[in-house]
PDB file of N, CA, C and O in Angstrom:
ATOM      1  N   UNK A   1      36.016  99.936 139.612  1.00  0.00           N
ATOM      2  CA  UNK A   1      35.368  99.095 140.600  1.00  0.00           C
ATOM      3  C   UNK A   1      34.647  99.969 141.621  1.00  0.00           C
ATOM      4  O   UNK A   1      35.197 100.987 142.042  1.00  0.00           O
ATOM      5  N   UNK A   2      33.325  99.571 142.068  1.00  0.00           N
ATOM      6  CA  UNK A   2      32.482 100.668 142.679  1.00  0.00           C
ATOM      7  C   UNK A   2      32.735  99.729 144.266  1.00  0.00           C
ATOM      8  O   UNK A   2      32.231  98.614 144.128  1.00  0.00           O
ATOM      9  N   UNK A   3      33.116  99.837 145.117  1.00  0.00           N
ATOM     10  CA  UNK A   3      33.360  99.559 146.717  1.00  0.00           C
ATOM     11  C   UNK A   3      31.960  99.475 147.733  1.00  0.00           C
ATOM     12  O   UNK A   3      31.581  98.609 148.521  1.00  0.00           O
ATOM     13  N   UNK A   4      31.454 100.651 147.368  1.00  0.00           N
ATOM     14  CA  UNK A   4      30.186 100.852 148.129  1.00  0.00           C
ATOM     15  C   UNK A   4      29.172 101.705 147.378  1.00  0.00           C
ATOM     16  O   UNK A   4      29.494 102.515 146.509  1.00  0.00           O
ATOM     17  N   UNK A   5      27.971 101.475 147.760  1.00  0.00           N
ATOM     18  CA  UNK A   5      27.122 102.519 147.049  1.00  0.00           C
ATOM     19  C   UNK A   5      26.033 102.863 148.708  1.00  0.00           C
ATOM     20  O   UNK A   5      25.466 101.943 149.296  1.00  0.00           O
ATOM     21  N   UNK A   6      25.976 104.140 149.113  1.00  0.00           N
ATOM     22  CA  UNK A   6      25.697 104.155 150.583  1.00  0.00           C
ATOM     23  C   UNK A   6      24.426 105.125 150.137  1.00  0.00           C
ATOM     24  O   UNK A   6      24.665 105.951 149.256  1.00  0.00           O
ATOM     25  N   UNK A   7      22.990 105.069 150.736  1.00  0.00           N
ATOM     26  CA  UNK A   7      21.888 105.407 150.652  1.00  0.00           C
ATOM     27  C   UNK A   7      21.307 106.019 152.025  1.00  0.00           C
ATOM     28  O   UNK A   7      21.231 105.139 152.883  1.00  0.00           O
ATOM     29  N   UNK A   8      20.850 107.356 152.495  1.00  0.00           N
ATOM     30  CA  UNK A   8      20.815 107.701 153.507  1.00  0.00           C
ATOM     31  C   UNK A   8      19.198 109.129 153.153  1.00  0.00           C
ATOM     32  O   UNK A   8      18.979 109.927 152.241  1.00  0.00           O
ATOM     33  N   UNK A   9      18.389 108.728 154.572  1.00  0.00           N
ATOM     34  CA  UNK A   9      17.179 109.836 154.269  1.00  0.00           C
ATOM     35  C   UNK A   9      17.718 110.974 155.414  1.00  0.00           C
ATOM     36  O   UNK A   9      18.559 110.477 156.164  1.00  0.00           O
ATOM     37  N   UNK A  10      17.458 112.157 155.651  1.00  0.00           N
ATOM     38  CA  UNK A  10      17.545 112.808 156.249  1.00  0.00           C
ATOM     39  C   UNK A  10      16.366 114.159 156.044  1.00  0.00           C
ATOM     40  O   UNK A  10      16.505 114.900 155.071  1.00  0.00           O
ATOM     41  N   UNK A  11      15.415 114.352 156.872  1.00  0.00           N
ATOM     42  CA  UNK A  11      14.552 115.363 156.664  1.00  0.00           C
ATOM     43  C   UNK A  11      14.193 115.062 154.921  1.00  0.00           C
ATOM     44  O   UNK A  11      14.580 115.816 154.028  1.00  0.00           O
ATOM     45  N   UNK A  12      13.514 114.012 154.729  1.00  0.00           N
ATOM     46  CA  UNK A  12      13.145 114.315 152.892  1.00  0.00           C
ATOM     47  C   UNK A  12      13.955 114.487 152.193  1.00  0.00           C
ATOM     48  O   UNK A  12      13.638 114.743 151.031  1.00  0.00           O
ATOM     49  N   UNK A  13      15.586 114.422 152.611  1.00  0.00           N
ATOM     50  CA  UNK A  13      16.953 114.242 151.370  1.00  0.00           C
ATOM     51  C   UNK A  13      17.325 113.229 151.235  1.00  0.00           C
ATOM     52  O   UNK A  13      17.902 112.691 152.180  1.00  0.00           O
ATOM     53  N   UNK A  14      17.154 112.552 150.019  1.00  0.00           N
ATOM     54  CA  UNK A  14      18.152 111.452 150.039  1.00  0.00           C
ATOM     55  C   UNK A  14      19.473 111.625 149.625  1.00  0.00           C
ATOM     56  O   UNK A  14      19.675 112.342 148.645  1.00  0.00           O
ATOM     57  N   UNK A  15      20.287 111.161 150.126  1.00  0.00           N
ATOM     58  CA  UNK A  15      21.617 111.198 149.538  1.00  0.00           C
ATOM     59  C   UNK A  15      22.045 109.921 149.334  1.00  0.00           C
ATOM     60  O   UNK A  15      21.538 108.986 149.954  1.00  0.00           O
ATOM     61  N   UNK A  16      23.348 109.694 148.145  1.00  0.00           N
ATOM     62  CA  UNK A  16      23.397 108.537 147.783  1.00  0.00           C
ATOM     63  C   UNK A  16      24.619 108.725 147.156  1.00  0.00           C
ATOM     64  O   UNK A  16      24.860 109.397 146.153  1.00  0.00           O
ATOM     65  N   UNK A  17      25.733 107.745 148.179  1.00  0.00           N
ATOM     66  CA  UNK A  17      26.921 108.083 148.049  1.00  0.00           C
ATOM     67  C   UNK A  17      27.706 106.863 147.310  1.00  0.00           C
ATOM     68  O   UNK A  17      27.555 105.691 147.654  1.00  0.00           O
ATOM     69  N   UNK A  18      28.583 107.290 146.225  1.00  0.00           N
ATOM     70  CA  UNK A  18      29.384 105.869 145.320  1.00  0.00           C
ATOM     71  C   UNK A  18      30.914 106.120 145.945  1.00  0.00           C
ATOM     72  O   UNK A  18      31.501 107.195 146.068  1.00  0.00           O
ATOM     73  N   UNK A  19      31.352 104.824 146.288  1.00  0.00           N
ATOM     74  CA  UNK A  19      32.949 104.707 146.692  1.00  0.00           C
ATOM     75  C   UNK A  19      33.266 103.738 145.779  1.00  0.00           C
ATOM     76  O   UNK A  19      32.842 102.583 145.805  1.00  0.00           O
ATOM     77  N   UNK A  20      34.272 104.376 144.688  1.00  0.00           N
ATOM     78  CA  UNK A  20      34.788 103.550 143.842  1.00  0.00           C
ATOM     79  C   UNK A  20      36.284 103.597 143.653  1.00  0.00           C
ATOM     80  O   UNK A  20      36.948 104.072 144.574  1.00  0.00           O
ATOM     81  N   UNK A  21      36.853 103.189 142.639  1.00  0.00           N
ATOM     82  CA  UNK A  21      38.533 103.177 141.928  1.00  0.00           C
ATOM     83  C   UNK A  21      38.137 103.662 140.624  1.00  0.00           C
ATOM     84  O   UNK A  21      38.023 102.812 139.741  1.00  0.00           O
ATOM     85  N   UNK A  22      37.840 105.224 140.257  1.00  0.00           N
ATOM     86  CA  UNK A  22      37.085 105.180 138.697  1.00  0.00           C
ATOM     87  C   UNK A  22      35.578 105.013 138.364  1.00  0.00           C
ATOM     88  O   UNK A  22      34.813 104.123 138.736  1.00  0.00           O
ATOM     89  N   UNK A  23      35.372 105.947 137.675  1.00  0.00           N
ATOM     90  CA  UNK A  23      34.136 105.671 137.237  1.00  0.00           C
ATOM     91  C   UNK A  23      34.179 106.034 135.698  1.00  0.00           C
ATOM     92  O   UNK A  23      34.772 107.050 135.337  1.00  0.00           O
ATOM     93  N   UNK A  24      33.584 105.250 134.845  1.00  0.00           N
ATOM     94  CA  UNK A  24      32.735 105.846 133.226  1.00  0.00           C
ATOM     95  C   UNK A  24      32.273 106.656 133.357  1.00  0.00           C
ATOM     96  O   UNK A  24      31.870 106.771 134.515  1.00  0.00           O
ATOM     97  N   UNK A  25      31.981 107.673 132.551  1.00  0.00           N
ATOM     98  CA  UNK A  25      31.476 108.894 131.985  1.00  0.00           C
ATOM     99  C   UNK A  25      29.871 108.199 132.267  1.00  0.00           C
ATOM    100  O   UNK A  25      29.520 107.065 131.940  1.00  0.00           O
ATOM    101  N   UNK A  26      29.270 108.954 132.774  1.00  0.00           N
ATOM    102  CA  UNK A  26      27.748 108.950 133.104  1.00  0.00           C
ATOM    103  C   UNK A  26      27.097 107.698 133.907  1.00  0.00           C
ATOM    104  O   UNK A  26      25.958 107.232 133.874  1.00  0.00           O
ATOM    105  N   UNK A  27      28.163 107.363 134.581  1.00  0.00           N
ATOM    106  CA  UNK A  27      28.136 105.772 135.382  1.00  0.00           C
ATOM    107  C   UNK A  27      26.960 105.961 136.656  1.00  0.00           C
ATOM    108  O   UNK A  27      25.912 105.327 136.781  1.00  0.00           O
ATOM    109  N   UNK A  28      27.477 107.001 137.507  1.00  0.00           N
ATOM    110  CA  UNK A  28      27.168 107.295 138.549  1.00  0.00           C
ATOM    111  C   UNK A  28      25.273 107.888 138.043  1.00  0.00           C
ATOM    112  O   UNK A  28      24.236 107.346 138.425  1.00  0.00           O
ATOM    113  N   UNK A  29      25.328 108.439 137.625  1.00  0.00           N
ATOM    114  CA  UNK A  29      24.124 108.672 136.451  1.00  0.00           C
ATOM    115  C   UNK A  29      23.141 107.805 136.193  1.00  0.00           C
ATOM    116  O   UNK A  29      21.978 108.170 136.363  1.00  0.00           O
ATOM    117  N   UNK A  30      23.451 106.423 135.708  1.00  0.00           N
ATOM    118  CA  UNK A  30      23.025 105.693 135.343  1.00  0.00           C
ATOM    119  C   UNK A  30      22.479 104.663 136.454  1.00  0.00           C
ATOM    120  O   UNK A  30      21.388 104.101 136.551  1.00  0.00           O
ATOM    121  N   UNK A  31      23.428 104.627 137.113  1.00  0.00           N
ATOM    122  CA  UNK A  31      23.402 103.769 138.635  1.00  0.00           C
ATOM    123  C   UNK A  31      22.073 104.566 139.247  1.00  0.00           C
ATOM    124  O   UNK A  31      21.054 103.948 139.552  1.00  0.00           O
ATOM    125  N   UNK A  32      22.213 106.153 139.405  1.00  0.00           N
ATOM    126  CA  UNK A  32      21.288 106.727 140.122  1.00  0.00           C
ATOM    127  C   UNK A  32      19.894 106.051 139.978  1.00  0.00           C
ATOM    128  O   UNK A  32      19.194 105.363 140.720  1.00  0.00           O
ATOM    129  N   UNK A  33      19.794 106.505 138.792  1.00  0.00           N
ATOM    130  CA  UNK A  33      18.520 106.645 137.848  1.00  0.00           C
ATOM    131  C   UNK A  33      18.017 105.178 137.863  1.00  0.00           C
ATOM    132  O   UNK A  33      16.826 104.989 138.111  1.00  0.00           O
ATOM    133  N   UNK A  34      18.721 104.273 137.651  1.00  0.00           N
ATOM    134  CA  UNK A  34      18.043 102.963 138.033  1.00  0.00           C
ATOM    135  C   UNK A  34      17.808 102.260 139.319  1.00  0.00           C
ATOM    136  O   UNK A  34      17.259 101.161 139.397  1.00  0.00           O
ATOM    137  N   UNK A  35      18.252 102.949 140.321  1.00  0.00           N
ATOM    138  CA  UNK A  35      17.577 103.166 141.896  1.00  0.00           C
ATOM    139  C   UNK A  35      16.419 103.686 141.521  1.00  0.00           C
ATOM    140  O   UNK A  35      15.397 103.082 141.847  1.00  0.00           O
ATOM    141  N   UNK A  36      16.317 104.930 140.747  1.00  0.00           N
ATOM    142  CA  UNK A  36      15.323 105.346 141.426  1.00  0.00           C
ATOM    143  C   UNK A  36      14.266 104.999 140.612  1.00  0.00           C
ATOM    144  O   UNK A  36      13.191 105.239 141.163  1.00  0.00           O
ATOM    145  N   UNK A  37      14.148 104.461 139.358  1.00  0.00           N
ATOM    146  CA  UNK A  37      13.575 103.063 138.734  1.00  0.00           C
ATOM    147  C   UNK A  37      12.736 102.331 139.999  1.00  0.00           C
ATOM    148  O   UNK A  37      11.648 102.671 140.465  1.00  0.00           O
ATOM    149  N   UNK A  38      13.513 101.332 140.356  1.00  0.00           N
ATOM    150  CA  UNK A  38      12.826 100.313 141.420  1.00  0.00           C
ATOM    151  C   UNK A  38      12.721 100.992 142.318  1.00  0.00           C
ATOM    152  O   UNK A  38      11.883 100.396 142.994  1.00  0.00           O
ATOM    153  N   UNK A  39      13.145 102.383 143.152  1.00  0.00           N
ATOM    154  CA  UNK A  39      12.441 102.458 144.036  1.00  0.00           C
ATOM    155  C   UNK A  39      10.680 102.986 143.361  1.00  0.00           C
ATOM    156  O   UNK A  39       9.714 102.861 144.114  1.00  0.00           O
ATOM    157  N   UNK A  40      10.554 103.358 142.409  1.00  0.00           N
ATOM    158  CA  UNK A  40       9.489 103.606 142.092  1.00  0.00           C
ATOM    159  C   UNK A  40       8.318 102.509 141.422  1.00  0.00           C
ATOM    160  O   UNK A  40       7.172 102.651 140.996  1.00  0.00           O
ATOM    161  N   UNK A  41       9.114 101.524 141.549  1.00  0.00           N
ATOM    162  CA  UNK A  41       8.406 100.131 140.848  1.00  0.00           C
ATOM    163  C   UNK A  41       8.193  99.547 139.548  1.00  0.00           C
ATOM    164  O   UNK A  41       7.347  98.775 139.097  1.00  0.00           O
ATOM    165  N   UNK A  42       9.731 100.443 138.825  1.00  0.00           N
ATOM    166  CA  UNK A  42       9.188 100.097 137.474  1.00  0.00           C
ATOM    167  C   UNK A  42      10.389  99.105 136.856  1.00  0.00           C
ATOM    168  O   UNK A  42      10.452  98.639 135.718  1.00  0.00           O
ATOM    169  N   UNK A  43      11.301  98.935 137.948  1.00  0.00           N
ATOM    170  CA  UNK A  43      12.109  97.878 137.528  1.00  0.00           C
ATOM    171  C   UNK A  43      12.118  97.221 138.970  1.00  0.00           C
ATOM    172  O   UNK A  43      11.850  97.742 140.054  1.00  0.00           O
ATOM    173  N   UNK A  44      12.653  95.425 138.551  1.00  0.00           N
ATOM    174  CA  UNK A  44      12.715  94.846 139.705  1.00  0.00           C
ATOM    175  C   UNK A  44      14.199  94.744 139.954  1.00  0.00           C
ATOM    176  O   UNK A  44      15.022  95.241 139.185  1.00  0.00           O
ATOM    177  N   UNK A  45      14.566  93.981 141.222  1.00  0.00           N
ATOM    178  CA  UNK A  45      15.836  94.275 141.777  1.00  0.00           C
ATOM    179  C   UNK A  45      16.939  93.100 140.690  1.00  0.00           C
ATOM    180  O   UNK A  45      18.073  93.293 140.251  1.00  0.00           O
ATOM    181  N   UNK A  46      15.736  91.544 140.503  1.00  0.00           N
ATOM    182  CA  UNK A  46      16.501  90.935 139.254  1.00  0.00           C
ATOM    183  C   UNK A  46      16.511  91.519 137.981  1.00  0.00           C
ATOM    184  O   UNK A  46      17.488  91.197 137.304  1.00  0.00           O
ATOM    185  N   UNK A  47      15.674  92.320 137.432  1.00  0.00           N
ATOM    186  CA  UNK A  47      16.060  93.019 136.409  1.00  0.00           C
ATOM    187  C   UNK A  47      17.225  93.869 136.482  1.00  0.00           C
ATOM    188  O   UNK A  47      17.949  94.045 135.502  1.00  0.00           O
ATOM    189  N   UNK A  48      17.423  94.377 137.555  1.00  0.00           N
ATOM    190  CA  UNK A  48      19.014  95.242 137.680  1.00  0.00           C
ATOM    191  C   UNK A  48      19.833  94.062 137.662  1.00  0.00           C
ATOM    192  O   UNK A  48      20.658  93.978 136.752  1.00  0.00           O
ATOM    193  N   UNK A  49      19.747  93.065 138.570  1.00  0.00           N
ATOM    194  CA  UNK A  49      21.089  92.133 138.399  1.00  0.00           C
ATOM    195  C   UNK A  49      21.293  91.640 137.038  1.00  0.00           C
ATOM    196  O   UNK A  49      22.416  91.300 136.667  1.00  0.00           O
ATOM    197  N   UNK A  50      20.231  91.579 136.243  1.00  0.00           N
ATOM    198  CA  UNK A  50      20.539  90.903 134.586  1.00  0.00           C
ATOM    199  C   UNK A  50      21.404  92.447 134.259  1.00  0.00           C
ATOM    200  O   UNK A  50      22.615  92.398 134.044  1.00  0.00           O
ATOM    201  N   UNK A  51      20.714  93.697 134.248  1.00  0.00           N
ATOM    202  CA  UNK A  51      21.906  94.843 133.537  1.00  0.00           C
ATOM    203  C   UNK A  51      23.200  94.743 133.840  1.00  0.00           C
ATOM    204  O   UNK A  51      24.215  94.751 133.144  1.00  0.00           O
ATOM    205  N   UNK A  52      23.022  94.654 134.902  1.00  0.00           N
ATOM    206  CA  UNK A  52      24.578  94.440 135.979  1.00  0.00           C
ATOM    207  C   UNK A  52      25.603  93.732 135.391  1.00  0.00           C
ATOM    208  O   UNK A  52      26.732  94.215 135.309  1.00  0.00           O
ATOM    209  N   UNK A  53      25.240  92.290 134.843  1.00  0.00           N
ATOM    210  CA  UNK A  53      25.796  90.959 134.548  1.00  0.00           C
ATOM    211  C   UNK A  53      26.020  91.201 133.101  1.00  0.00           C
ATOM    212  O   UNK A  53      26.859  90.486 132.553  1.00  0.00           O
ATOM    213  N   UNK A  54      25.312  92.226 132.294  1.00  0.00           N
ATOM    214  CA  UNK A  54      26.240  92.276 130.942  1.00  0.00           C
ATOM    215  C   UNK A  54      27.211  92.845 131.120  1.00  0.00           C
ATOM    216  O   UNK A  54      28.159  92.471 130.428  1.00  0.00           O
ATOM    217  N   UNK A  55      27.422  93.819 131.952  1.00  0.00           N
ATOM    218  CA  UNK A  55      29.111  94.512 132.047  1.00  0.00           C
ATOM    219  C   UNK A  55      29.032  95.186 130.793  1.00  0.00           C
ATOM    220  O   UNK A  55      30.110  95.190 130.198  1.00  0.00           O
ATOM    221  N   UNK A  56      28.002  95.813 130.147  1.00  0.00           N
ATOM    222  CA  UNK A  56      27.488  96.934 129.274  1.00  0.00           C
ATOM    223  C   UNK A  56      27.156  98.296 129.037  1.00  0.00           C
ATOM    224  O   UNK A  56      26.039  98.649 128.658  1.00  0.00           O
ATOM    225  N   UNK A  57      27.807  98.824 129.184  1.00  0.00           N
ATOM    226  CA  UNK A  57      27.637 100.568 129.509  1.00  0.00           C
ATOM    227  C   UNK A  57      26.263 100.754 128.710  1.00  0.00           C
ATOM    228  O   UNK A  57      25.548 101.549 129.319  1.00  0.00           O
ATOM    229  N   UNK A  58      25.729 100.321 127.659  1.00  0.00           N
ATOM    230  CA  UNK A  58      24.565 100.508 126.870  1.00  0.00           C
ATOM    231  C   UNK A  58      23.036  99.724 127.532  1.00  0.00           C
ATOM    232  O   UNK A  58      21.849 100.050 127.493  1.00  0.00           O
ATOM    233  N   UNK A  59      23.631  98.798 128.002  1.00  0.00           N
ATOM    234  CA  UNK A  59      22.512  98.069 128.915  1.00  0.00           C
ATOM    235  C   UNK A  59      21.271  98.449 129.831  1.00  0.00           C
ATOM    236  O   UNK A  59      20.217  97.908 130.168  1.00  0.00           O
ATOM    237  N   UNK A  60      21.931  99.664 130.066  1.00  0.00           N
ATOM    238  CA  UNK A  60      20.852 100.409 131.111  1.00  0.00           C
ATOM    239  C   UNK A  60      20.220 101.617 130.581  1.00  0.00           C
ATOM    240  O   UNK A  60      20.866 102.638 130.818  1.00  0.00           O
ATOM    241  N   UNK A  61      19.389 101.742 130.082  1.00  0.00           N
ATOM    242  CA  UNK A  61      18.660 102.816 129.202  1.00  0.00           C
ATOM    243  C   UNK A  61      18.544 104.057 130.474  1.00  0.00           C
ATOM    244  O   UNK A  61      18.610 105.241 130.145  1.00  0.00           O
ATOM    245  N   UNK A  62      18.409 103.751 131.588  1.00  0.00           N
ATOM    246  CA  UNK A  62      18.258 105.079 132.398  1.00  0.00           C
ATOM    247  C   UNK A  62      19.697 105.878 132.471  1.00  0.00           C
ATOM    248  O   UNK A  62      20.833 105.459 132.251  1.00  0.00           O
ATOM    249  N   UNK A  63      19.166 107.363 132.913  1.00  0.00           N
ATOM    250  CA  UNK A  63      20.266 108.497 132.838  1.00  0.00           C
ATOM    251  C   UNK A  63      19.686 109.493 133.752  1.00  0.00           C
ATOM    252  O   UNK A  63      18.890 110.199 133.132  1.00  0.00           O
ATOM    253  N   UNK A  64      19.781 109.811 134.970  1.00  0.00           N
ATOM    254  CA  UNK A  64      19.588 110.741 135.680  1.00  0.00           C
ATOM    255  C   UNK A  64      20.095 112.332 135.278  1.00  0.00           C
ATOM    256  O   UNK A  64      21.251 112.624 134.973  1.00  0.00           O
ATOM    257  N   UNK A  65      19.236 113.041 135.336  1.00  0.00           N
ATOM    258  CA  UNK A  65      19.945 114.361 135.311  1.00  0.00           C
ATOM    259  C   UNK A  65      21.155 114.761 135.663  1.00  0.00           C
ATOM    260  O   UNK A  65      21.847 113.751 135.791  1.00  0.00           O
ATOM    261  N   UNK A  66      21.823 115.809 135.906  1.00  0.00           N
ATOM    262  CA  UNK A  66      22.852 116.190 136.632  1.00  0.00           C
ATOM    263  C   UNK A  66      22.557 117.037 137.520  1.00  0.00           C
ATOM    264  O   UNK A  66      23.447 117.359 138.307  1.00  0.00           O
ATOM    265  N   UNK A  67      21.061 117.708 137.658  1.00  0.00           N
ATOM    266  CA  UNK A  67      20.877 118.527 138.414  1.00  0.00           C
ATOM    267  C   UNK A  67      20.779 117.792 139.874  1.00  0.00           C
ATOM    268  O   UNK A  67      20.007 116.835 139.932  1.00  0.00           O
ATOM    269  N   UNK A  68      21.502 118.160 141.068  1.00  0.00           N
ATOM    270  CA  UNK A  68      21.006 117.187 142.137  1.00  0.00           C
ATOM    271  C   UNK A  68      22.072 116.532 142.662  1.00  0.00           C
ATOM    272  O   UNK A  68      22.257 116.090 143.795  1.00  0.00           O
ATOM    273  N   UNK A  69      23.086 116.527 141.201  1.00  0.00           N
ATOM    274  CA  UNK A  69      24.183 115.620 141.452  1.00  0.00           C
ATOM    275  C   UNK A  69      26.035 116.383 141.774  1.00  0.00           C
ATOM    276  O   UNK A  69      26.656 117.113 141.002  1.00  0.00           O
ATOM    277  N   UNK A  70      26.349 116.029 142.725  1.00  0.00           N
ATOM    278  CA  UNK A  70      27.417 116.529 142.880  1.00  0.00           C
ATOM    279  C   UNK A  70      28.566 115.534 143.373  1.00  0.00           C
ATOM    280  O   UNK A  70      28.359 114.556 144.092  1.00  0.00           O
ATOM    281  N   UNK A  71      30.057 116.013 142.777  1.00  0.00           N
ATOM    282  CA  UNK A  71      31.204 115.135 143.326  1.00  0.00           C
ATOM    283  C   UNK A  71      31.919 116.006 144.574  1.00  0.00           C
ATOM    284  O   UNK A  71      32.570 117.032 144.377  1.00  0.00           O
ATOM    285  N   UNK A  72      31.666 115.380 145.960  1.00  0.00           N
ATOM    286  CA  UNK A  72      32.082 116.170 146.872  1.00  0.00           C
ATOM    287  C   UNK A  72      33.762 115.647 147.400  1.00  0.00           C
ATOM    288  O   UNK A  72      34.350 116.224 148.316  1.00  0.00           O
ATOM    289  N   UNK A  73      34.207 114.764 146.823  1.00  0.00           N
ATOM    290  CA  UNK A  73      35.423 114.330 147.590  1.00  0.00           C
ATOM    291  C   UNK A  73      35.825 113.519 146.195  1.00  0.00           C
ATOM    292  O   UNK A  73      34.993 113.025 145.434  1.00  0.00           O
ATOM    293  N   UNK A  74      37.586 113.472 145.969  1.00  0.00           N
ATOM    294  CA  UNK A  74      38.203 112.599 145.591  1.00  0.00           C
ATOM    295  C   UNK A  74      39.491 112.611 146.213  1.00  0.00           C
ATOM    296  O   UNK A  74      40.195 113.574 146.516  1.00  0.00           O
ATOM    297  N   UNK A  75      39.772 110.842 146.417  1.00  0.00           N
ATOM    298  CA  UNK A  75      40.874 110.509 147.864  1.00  0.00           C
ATOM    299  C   UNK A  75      41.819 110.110 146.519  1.00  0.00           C
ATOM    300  O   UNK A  75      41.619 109.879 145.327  1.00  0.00           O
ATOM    301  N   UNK A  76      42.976 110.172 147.447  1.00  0.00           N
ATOM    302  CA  UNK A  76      43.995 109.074 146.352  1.00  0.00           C
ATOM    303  C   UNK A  76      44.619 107.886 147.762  1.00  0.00           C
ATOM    304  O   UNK A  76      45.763 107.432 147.772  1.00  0.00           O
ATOM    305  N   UNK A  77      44.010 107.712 148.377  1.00  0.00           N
ATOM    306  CA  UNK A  77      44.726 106.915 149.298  1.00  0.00           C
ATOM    307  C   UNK A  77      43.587 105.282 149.294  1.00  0.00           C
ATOM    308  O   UNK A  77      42.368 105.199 149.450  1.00  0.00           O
ATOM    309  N   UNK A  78      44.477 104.348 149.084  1.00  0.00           N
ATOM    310  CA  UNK A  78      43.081 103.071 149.343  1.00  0.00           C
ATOM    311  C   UNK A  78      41.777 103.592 149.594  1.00  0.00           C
ATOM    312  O   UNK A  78      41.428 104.740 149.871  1.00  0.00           O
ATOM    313  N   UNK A  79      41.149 102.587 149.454  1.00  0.00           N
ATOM    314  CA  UNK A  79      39.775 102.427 149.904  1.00  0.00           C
ATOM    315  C   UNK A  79      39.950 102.011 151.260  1.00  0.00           C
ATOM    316  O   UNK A  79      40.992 101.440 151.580  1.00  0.00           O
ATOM    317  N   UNK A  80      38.890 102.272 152.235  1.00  0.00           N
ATOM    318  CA  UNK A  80      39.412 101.535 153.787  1.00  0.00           C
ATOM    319  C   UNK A  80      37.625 101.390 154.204  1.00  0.00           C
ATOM    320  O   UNK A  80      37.004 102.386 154.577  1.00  0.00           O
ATOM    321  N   UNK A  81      37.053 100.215 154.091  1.00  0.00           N
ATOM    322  CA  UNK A  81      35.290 100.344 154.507  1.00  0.00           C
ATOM    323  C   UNK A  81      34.908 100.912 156.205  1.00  0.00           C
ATOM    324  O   UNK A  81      33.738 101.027 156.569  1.00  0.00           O
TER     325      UNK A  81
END
């Protein structure tokens, strides 16, 4: 279960942070990459909610690199927003 997905610019960086319980193998990846899809205009925001709604790991043809991407924290204590 993904909790939050938090999006932030700073000087020309975006960062883009997932708070979850678990993630699939190339989840976070996939999630990226189809942000950055619509932010570029080539998907719309209901086209993500139809991927969303199969609950399909195959559903989403995008895959972000790994370059760029890093896991900076894992908690074992609740989630707390």
């Amino acid at each position: 279960e993904i909790y939050k997905i938090e999006l932030k610019e700073e000087n020309g960086v975006i960062t883009i942070s997932f708070y979850g319980e678990g993630f699939l193998r190339f989840m976070v990846r996939m999630l990226t990459q189809t942000m950055i899809e619509v932010g570029k205009g080539r998907l719309t925001t209901e086209e993500v909610k139809v991927l969303l709604e199969r609950k399909e790991k195959n559903s989403a043809p995008y895959n972000a690199t790994g370059s760029g991407l890093y896991l900076m924290e894992v908690g074992y204590e609740p989630y707390k927003a």
